[in-house]
N, CA, C and O atoms as CSV, one atom per row, in Angstrom:
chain,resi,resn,atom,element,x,y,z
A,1,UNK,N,N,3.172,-0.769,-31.390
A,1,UNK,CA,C,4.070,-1.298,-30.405
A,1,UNK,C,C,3.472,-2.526,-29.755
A,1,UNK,O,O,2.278,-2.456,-29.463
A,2,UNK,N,N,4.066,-3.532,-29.514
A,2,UNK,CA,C,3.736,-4.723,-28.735
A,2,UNK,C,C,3.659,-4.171,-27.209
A,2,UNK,O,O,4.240,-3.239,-26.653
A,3,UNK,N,N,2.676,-5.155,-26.743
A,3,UNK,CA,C,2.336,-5.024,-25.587
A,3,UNK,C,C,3.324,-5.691,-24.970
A,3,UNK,O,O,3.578,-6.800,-25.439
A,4,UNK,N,N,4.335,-5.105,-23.489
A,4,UNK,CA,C,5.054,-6.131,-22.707
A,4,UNK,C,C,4.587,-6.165,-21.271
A,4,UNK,O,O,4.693,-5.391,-20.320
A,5,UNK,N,N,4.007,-7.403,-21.473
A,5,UNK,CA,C,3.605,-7.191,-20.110
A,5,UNK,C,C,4.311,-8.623,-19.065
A,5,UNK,O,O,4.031,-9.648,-19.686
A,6,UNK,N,N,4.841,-8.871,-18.175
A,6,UNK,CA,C,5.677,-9.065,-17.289
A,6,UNK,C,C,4.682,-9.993,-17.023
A,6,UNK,O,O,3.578,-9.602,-16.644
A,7,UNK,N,N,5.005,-11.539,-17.217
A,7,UNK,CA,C,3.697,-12.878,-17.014
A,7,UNK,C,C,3.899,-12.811,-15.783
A,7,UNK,O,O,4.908,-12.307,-15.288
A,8,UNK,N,N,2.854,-13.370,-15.075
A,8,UNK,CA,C,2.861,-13.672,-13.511
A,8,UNK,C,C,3.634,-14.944,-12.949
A,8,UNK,O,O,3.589,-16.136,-13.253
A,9,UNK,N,N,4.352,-14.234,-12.022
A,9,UNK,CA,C,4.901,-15.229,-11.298
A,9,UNK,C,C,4.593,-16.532,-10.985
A,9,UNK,O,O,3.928,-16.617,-9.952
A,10,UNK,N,N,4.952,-18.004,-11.741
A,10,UNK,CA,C,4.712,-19.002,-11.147
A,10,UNK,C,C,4.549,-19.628,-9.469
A,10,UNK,O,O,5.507,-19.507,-8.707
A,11,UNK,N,N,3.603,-20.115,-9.127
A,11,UNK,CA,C,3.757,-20.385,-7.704
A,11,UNK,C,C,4.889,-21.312,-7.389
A,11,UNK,O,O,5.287,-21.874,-8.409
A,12,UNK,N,N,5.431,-21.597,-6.480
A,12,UNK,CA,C,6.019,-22.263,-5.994
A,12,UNK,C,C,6.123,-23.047,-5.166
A,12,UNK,O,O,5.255,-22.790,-4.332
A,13,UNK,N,N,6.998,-24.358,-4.708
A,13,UNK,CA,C,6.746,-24.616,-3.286
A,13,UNK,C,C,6.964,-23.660,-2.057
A,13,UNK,O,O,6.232,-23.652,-1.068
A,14,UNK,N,N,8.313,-22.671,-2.286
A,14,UNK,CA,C,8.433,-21.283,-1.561
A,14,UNK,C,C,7.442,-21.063,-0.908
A,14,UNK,O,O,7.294,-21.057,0.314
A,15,UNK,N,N,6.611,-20.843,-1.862
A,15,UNK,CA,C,5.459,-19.173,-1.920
A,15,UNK,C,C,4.265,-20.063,-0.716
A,15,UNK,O,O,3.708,-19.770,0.341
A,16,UNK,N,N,4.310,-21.058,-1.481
A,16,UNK,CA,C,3.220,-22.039,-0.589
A,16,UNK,C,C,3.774,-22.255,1.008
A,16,UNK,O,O,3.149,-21.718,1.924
A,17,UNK,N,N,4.595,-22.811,1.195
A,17,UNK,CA,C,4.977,-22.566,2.502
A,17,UNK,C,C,5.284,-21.544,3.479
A,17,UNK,O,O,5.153,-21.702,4.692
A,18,UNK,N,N,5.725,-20.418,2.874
A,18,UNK,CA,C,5.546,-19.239,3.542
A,18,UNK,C,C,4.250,-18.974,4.099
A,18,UNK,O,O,4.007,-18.728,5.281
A,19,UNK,N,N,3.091,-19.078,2.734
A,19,UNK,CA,C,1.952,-19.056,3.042
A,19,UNK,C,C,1.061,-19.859,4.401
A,19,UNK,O,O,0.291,-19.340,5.210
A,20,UNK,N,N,1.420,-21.023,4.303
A,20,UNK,CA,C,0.799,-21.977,5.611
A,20,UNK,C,C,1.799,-21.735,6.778
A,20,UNK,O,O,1.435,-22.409,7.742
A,21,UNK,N,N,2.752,-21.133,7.007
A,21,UNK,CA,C,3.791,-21.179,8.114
A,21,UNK,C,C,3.167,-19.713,8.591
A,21,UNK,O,O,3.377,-19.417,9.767
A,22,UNK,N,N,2.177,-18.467,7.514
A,22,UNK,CA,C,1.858,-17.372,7.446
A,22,UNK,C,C,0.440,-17.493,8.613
A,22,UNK,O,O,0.186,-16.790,9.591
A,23,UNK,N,N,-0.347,-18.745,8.001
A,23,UNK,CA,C,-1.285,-18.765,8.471
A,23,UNK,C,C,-1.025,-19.713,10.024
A,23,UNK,O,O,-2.028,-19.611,10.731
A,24,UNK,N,N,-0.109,-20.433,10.559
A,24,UNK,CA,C,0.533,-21.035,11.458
A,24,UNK,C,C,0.708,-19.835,12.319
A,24,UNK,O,O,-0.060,-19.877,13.280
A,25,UNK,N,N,1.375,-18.906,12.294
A,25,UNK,CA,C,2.042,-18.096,13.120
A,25,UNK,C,C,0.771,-16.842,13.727
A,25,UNK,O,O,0.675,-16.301,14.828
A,26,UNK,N,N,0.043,-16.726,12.652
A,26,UNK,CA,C,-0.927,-15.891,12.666
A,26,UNK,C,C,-2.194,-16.617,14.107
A,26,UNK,O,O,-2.618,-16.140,15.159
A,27,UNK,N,N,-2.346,-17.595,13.574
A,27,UNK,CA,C,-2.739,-18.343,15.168
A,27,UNK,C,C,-2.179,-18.382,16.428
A,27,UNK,O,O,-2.672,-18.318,17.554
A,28,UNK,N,N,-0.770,-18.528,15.913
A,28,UNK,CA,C,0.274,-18.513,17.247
A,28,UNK,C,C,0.001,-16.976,17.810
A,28,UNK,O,O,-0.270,-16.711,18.981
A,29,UNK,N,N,0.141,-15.935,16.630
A,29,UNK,CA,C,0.274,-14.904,17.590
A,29,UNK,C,C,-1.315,-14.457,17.874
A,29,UNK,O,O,-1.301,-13.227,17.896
A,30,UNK,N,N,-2.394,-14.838,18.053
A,30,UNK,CA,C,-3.487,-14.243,18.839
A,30,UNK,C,C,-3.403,-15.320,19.973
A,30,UNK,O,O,-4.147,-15.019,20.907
A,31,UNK,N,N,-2.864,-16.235,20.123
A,31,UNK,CA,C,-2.540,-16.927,20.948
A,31,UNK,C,C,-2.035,-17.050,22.472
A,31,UNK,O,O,-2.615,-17.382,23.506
A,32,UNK,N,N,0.029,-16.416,22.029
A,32,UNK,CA,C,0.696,-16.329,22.587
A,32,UNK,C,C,1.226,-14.617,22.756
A,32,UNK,O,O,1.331,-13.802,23.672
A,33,UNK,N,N,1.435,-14.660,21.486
A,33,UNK,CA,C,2.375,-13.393,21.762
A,33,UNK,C,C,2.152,-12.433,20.640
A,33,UNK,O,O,3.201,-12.537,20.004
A,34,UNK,N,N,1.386,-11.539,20.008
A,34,UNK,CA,C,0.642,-11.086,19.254
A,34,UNK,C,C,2.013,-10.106,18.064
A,34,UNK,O,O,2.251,-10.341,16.880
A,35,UNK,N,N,2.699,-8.968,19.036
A,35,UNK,CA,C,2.944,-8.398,18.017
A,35,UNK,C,C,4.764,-9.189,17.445
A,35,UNK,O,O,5.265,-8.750,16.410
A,36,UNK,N,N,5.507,-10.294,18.255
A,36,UNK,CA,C,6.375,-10.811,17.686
A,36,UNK,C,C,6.121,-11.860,16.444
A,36,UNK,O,O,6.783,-11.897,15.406
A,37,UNK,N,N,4.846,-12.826,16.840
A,37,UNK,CA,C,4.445,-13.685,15.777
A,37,UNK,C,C,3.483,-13.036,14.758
A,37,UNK,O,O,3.368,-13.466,13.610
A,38,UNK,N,N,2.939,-12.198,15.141
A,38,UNK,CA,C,1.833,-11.347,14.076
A,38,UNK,C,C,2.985,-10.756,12.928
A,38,UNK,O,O,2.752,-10.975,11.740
A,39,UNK,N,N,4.169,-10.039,13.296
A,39,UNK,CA,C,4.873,-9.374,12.486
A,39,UNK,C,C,5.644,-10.640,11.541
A,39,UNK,O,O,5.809,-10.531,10.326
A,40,UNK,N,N,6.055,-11.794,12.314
A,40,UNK,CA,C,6.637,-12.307,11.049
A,40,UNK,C,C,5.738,-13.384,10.654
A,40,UNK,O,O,6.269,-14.274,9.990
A,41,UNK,N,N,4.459,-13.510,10.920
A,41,UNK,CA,C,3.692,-13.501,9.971
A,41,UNK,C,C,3.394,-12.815,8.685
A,41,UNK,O,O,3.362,-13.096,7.487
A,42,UNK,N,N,3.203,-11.861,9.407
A,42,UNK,CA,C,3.039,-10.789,8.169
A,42,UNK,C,C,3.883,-10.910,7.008
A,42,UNK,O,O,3.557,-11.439,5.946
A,43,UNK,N,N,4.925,-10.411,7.271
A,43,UNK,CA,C,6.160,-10.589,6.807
A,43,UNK,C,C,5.790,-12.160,5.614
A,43,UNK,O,O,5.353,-12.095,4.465
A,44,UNK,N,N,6.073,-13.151,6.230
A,44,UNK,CA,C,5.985,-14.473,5.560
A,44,UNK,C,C,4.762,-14.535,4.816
A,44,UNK,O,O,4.678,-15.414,3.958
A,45,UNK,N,N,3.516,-13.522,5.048
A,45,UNK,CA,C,2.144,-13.652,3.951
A,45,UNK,C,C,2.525,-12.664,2.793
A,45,UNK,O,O,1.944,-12.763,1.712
A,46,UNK,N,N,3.857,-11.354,3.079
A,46,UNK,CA,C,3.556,-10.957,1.907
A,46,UNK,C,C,4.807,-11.213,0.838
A,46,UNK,O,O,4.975,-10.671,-0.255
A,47,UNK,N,N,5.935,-12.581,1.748
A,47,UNK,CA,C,6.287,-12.919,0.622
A,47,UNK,C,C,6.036,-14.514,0.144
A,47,UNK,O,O,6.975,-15.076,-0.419
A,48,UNK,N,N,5.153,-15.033,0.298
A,48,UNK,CA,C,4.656,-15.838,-0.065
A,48,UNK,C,C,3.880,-15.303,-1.059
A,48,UNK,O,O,3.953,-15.866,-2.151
A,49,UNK,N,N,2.903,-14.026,-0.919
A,49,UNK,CA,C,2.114,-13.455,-2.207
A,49,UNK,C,C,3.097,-12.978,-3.035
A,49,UNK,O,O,2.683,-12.682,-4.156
A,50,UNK,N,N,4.203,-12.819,-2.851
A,50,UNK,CA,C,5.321,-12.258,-4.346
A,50,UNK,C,C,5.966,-12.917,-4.808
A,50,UNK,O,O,6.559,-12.671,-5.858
A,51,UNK,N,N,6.072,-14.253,-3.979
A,51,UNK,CA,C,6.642,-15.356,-4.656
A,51,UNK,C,C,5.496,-16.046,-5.609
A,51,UNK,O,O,5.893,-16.825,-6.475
A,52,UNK,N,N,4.593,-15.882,-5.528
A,52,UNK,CA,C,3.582,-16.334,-6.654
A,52,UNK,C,C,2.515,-16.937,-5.951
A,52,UNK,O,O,1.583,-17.375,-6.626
A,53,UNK,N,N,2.464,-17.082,-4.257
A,53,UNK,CA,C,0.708,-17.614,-3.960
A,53,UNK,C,C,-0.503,-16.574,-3.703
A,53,UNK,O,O,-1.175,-16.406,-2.685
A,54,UNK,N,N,-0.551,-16.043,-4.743
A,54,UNK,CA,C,-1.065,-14.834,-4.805
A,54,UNK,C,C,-2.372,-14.635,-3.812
A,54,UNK,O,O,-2.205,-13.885,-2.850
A,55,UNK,N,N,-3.363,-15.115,-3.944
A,55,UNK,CA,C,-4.686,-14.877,-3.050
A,55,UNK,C,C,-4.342,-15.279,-1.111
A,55,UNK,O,O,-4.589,-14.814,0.001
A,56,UNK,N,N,-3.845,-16.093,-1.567
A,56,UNK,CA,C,-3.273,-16.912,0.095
A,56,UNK,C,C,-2.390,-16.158,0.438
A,56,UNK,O,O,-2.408,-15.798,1.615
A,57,UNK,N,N,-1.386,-15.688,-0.394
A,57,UNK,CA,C,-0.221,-14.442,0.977
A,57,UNK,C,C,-0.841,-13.479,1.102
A,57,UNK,O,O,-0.352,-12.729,1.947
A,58,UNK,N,N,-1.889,-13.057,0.560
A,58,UNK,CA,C,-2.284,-11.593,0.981
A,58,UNK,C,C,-3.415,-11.998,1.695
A,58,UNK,O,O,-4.002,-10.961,2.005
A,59,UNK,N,N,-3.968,-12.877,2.077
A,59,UNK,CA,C,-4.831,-13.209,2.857
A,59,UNK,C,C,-4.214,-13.498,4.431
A,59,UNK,O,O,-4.510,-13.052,5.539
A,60,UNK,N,N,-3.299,-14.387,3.985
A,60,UNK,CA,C,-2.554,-14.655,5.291
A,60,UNK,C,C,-2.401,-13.611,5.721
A,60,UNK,O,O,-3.054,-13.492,6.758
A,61,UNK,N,N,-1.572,-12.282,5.334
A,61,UNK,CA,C,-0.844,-11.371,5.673
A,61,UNK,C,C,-2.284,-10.027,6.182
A,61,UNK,O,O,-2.116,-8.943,6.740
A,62,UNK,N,N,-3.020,-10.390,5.920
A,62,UNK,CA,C,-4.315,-9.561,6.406
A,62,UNK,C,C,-4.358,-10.468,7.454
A,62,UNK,O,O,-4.187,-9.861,8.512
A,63,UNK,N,N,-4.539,-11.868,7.649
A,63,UNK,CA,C,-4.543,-12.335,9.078
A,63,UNK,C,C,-4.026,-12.232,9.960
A,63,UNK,O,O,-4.576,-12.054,11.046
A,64,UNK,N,N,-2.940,-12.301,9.802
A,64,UNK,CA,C,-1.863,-11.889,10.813
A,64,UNK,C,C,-2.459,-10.171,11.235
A,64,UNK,O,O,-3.170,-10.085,12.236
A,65,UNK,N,N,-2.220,-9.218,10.650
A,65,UNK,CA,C,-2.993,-7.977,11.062
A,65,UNK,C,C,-4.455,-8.104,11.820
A,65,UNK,O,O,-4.857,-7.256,12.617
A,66,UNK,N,N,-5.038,-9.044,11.527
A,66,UNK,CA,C,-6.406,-8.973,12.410
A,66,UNK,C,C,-5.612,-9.422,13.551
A,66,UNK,O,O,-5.473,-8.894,14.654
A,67,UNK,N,N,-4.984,-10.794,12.942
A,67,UNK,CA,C,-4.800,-10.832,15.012
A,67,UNK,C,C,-3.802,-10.421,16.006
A,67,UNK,O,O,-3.766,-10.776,17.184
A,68,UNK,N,N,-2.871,-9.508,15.301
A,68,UNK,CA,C,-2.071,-8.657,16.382
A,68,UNK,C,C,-3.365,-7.789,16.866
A,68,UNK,O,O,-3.557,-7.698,18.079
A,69,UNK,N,N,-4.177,-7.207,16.043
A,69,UNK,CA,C,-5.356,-5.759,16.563
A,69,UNK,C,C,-5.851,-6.542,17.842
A,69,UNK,O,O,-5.765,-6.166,19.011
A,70,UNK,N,N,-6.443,-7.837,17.305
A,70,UNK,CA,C,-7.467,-8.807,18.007
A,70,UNK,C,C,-7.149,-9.044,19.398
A,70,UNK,O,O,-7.827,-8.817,20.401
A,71,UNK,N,N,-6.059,-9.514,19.283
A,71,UNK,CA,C,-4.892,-9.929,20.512
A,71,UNK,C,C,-4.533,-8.845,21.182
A,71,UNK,O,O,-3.975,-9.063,22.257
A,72,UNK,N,N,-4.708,-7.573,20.820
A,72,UNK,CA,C,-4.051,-6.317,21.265
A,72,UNK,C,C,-5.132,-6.172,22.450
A,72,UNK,O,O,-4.943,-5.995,23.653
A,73,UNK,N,N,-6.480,-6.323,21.625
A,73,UNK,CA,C,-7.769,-5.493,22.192
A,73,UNK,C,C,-8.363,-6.238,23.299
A,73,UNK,O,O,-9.116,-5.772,24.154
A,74,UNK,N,N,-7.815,-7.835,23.165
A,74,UNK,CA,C,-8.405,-8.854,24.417
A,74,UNK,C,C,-7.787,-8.447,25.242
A,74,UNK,O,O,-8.309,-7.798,26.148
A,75,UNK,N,N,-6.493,-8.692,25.195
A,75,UNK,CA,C,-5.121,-8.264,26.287
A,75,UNK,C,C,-5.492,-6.777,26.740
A,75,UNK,O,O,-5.700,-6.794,27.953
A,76,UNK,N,N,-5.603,-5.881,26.366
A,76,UNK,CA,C,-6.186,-4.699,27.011
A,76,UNK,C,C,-7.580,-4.938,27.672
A,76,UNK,O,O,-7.757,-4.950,28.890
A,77,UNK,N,N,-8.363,-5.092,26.913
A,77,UNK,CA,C,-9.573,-5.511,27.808
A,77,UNK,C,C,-9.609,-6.330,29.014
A,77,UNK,O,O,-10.650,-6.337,29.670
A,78,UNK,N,N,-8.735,-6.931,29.342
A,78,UNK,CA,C,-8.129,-8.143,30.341
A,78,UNK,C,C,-7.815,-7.261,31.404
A,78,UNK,O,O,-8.370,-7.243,32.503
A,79,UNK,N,N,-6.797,-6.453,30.977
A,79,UNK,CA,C,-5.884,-5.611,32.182
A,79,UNK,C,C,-7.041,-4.749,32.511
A,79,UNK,O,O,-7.383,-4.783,33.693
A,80,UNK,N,N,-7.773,-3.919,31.652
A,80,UNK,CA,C,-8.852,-2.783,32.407
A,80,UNK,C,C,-9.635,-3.708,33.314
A,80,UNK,O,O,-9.181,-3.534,34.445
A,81,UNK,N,N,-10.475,-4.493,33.336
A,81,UNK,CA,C,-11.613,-5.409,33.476
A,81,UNK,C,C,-10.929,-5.644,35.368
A,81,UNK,O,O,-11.515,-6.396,36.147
């Protein structure tokens, strides 16, 4: 039997911009406002990685998760303190 295996998704301009708008927002939200811009960050890193920028949306999309936690834990530390 032949092997079928499903080629990888070409990148795109899509995938790429999701990606930098991924890593944009991900700043914004340890910034400003953690879990509205962290989430559609997220969101925008993991479809930028399925649209084909494979290493960069899933990177982005781990960024965004550090900095909602990040942003969570200053902002709490702020209010106890």
């Amino acid at each position: 039997m032949a092997d079928i295996h499903a080629p990888a998704r070409p990148r795109t301009n899509a995938a790429r911009i999701c990606t930098i708008l991924a890593f944009v927002f991900a700043v914004v939200a340890l910034l400003i406002a953690p879990v509205i811009f962290g989430i559609i960050g997220l969101a925008l890193g993991i479809v930028g990685a399925v649209l084909g920028d494979k290493p960069l949306g899933w990177y982005a999309a781990a960024a965004n998760v550090a900095a909602i936690v990040l942003s969570l834990v200053l902002i709490s530390a702020m209010m106890n303190s």
